[in-house]
C-alpha positions, 0 to 999 in steps of 0.5 A, a space after each residue: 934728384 928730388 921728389 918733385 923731380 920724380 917721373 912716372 914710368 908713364 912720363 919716362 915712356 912718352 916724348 912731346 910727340 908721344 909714346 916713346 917707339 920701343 927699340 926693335 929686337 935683336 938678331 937672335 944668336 943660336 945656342 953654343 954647341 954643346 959636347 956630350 956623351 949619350 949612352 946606355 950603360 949595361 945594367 940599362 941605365 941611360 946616361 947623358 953627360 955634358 962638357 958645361 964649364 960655366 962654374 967649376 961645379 957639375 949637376 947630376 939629375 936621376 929619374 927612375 920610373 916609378 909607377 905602381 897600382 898597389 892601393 898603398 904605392 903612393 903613401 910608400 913612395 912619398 915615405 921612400 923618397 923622403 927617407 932614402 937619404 937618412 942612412 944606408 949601412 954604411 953612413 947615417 944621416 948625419 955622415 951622409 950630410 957631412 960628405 956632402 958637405 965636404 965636396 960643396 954637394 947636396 943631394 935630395 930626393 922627391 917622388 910624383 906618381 910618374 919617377 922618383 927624382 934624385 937631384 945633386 950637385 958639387 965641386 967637378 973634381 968632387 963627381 966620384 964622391 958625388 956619385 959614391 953617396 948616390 951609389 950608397 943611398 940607391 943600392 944600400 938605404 936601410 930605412 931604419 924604424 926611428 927615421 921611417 916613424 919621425 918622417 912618416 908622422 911629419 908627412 901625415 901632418 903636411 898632408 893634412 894642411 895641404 888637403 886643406 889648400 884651395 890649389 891642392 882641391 883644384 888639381 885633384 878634382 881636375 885630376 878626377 874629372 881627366 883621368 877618373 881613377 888611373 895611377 896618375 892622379 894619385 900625386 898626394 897619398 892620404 894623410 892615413 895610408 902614410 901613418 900606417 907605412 911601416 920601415 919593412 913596406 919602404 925596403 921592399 917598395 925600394 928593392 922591387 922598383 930603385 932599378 937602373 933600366 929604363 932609368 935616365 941619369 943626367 951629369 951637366 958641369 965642368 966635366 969631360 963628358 967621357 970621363 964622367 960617364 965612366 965614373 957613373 960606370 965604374 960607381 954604379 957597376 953594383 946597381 943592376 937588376 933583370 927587371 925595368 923599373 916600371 913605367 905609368 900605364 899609358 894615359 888616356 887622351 882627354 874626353 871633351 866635356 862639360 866643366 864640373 862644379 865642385 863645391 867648397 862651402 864658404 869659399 871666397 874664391 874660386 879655382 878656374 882650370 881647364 884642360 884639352 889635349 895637345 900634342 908631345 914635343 916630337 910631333 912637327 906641330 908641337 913649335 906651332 902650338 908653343 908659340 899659339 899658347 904663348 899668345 893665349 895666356 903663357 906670358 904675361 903679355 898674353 891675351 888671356 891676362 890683358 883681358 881678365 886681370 889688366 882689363 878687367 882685373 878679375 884675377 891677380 894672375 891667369 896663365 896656360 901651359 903645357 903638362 907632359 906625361 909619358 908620351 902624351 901632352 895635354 894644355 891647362 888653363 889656370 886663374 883663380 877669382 873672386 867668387 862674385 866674377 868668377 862666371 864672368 871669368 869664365 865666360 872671358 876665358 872661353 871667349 879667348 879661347 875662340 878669339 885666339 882661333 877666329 883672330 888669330 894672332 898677328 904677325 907682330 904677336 907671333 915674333 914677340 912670342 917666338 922671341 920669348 920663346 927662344 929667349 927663355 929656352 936658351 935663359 933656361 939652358 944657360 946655367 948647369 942646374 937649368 940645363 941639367 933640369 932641361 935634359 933630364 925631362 927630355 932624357 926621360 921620354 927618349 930625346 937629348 941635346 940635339 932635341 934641345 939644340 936644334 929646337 930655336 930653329 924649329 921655332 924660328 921657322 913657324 909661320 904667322 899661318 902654322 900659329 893660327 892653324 894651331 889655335 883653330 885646332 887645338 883652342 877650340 872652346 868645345 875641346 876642353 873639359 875641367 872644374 871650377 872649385 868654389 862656393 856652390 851656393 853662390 856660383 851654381 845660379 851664374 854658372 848654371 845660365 852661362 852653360 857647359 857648367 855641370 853641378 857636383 853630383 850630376 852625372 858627367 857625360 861628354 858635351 852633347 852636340 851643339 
């Protein structure tokens, strides 16, 4: 085809009779049924096995709750989950990584102010050399002086650039305005509190809080599920404790609020979020609220981005979604603007946000969202990394496969009259609170006559009756 012969995708997409009539969506399959072994091991440790054949690989996923008050806890943890993996006392990090090598596996480690996350895959056959490296890092890592030092410093050095990110300003100061000073919002420790973390914290913090109970370990792949759970058994028959590893203090739930300005001198852009809470995965109006989230901003073909990025083009991208910690789930609504648009952004989002409760989605929007929906759970599930993922978040607040399995049907059975009775009730502009993160100077005179704005420095109190 020539460059003159050329068509744009607006000329592919009509006929002489207009805009060409888009294909109608398919049935909807329900998802393999999938064999698994749920149990809990005598040393407390919960262990979810699944038979997935898709490649002859297996994914292992393992959270530890690890909680911690201690005004050093989140320095230390960061330092233990990057060095946990650079020797025990029986491999050094190099021979660590070479048995790795050797079964086609890999293994790493992260930690959040909620778990530590232990993530590894490799060949199937391969599980029981998979789970003796797991086993040796989790019941023998000795944090020697040398790796505890060289990672404390690079830590130090990325906390400091990350401190400087408008992303990272943004989630801490929304983390401040929900929760003030409970142990979640210490996702990022200060860069000093890691430099002063010495190899004898580390060993201590790993001994009083790497526990098997309460602790869940996810194995997905071309494995027997029985099997695999008695190779996690008879691997992991020496990691045992009296004590439960210890779980997050409850949050508490969202006060509604005014946002809270918080200034970022010369800033060209500014960060938008607000948050509201929203109900756990096991409450009957969780499916309704999942699709009603999906019409406001979870996709792309929300109406949140229609109107201020496609429309008005305020922002590159605009998107809302859930957060789920413990027991508890809360929504968050994200975009990121130019300083000279940013209240009239603001003013868009909370006009969506009563829209979305006042013109409730139609018929049409809710069968496109509850396809998305569905679609994209069961894209997720469909490979063993994405399942393994999947179920460990589960896993880890007490639900599983049957959970997973049987959600398509939940959301299939939400009516267009459940999606509208969940934004009414949970996207009521009044219902939010968050910051905006930006030049004050600039934005305080827009902020300031659009309302329900409160300027850093003032006192924060709850949004006074209208």
């Amino acid at each position: 085809m020539s460059v003159t012969d050329h068509r744009s995708a607006e000329e592919i997409g009509r006929t002489e009779s207009g805009p060409r009539e888009l294909p109608p969506l398919g049935e909807q399959k329900p998802a393999a049924e999938l064999s698994h072994v749920d149990t809990v091991l005598s040393n407390g440790l919960r262990v979810l096995a699944v038979h997935k054949p898709t490649v002859p690989m297996v994914e292992l996923r393992l959270r530890i709750p690890f909680a911690g008050d201690d005004a050093m806890h989140a320095a230390t943890a960061e330092v233990l989950a990057e060095t946990l993996l650079t020797g025990t006392r029986r491999r050094d990090r190099v021979a660590i990584d070479t048995d790795l090598a050797l079964i086609g596996g890999d293994l790493g480690a992260m930690v959040d102010p909620e778990y530590l996350s232990l993530s590894g895959s490799a060949l199937a056959e391969k599980l029981p050399d998979l789970l003796d490296v797991l086993t040796d890092v989790l019941t023998e890592a000795s944090y020697v002086e040398g790796e505890v030092r060289r990672e404390a410093d690079r830590i130090s050095e990325r906390l400091a650039v990350a401190r400087t990110q408008p992303r990272v300003i943004a989630r801490e100061a929304l983390q401040r305005r929900r929760y003030g000073d409970h142990p979640y919002t210490r996702e990022i420790p200060r860069a000093e509190d890691v430099a002063a973390v010495d190899p004898e914290r580390v060993r201590s913090l790993h001994a009083s809080a790497v526990l098997p109970g309460g602790s869940t370990l996810v194995v997905v792949g071309d494995v027997t599920p029985e099997t695999a759970v008695a190779a996690v058994e008879r691997a992991l028959a020496g990691w045992s404790s009296d004590v439960r590893a210890r779980t997050l203090p409850e949050l508490p739930d969202l006060t509604p609020a005014d946002l809270l300005l918080v200034s970022r001198p010369g800033a060209v852009q500014s960060q938008l979020r607000l948050s509201a809470q929203a109900v756990p995965r096991t409450d009957p109006r969780y499916p309704a609220l999942q699709l009603a989230n999906l019409a406001y901003g979870g996709y792309f073909s929300s109406r949140l981005v229609e109107n201020i990025r496609e429309d008005k083009g305020y922002t590159y991208g605009a998107h809302s979604g859930f957060e789920f910690t413990g027991g508890k789930a809360t929504l968050q609504v994200e975009a990121d603007t130019a300083s000279e648009v940013t209240a009239a952004a603001l003013l868009e989002t909370r006009y969506e946000l009563g829209r979305l409760g006042l013109v409730p989605p139609t018929d049409t929007e809710v069968d496109s969202v509850r396809q998305y929906a569905i679609g994209s759970l069961l894209i997720g599930a469909s490979s063993q990394a994405g399942l393994a993922t999947q179920l460990a978040a589960l896993a880890s607040v007490g639900l599983g496969v049957e959970w997973l399995a049987e959600h398509p049907q939940r959301l299939a059975a939400v009516t267009t009259d459940h999606v509208a009775e969940a934004a009414l009730e949970f996207f009521a502009p009044h219902r939010f609170t968050g910051v905006v993160v930006g030049d004050a100077e600039v934005l305080a005179p827009k902020l300031t006559a659009l309302g329900g704005v409160t300027m850093d420095g003032e006192v924060a109190g709850d949004r006074p009756a209208r």
